[in-house]
N, C-alpha and C positions, 0 to 999 in steps of 0.2 A: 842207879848208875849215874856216874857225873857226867857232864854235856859241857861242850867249848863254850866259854862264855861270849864268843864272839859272835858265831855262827849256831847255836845250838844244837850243834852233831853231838852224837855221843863222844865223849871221849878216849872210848876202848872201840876195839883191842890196840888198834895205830889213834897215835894223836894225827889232826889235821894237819898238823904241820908234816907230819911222816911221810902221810898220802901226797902231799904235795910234793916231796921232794920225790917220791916214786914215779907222777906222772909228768916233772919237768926230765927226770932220763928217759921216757917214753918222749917225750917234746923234740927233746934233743937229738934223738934218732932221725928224726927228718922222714919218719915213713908214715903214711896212714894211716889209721886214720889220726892219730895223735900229733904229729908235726904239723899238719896246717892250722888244729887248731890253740897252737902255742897262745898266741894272743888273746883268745876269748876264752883261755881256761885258765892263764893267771889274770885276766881281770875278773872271772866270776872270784877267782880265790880272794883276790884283794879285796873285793871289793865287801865280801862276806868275813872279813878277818882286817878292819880300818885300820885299828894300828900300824897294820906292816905296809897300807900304803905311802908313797913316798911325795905325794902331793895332797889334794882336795875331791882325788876320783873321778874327776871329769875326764881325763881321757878315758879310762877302765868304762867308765858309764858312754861315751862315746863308742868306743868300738863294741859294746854291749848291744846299741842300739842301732848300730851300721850291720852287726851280724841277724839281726831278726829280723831288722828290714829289708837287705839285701845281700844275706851270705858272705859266704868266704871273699866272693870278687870286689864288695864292698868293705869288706873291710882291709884285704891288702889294697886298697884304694888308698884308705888313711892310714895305715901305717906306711907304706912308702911314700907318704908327703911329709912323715913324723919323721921318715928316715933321712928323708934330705933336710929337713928343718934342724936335725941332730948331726947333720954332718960336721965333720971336724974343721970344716969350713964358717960355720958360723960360730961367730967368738964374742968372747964379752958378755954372754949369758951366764947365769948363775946355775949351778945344777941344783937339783931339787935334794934338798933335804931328808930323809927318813926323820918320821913326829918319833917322839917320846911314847913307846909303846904304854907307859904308864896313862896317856891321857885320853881318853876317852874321844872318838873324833864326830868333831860338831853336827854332824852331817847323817851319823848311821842312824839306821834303820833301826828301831826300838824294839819289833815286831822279831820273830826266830823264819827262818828261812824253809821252803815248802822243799828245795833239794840244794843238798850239798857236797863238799868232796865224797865224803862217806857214800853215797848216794852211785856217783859217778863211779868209784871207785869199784863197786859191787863187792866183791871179794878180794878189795887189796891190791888188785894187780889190772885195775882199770881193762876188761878185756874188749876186745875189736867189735868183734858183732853189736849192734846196738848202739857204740859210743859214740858215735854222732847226735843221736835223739837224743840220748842222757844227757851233754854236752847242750844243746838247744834249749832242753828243759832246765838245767843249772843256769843257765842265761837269763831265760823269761822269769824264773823265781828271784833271780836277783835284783835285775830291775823293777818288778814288782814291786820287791821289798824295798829300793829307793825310791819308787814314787813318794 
């Protein structure tokens, strides 16, 4: 069976990118347990899939590391200081680029991933029960993998 070259999830039956767009309509709903943790489940994606990040992954690795050492309250810490710093009030900054998914990003992890969306996802359809721990443990494997 073929595997994501990014992340080494299997590639069947959903590609990873599928599973992702299935759990940002889960995100998007705004309800538990999947709305709060918008933020540390597109940076575990990003961060296991370089290409589609849109800088150098230090923020994704940031909030990666604010959620394990101090949960949800720490991390909406630092995304509402991201969110005033993004305010339409600060001008003159450049917005960040999306790289050239062709290029290889200097920084990943050469190593395959201990869990991934596949993982999270269970059966496709990311269900309630448990998706907190899944979510925690697609975290700790990621960071892992960028040490």
């Amino acid at each position: 069976m073929e595997s994501c070259a990014e992340c080494g999830a299997p590639a069947g039956p959903r590609s990873c990118g599928e599973l992702f767009d299935v759990l940002l309509a889960l995100d998007h709903s705004r309800r538990a347990p999947w709305g709060p943790l918008h933020g540390v489940s597109v940076s575990c994606f990003l961060l296991q899939h370089p290409s589609r990040l849109p800088d150098d992954g230090a923020t994704a690795r940031e909030i990666l590391h604010a959620y394990l050492g101090g949960g949800l309250d720490e991390v909406n810490r630092l995304v509402g200081r991201a969110r005033r710093g993004n305010s339409h009030r600060v001008r003159g900054r450049p917005s960040p680029g999306v790289r050239d998914p062709a290029l290889p990003h200097r920084d990943a992890p050469r190593s395959r991933f201990s869990v991934t969306v596949h993982d999270v996802a269970v059966d496709g359809t990311f269900p309630s029960p448990d998706f907190t721990d899944r979510v925690k443990a697609w975290a700790a494997a990621t960071v892992d993998a960028w040490r």
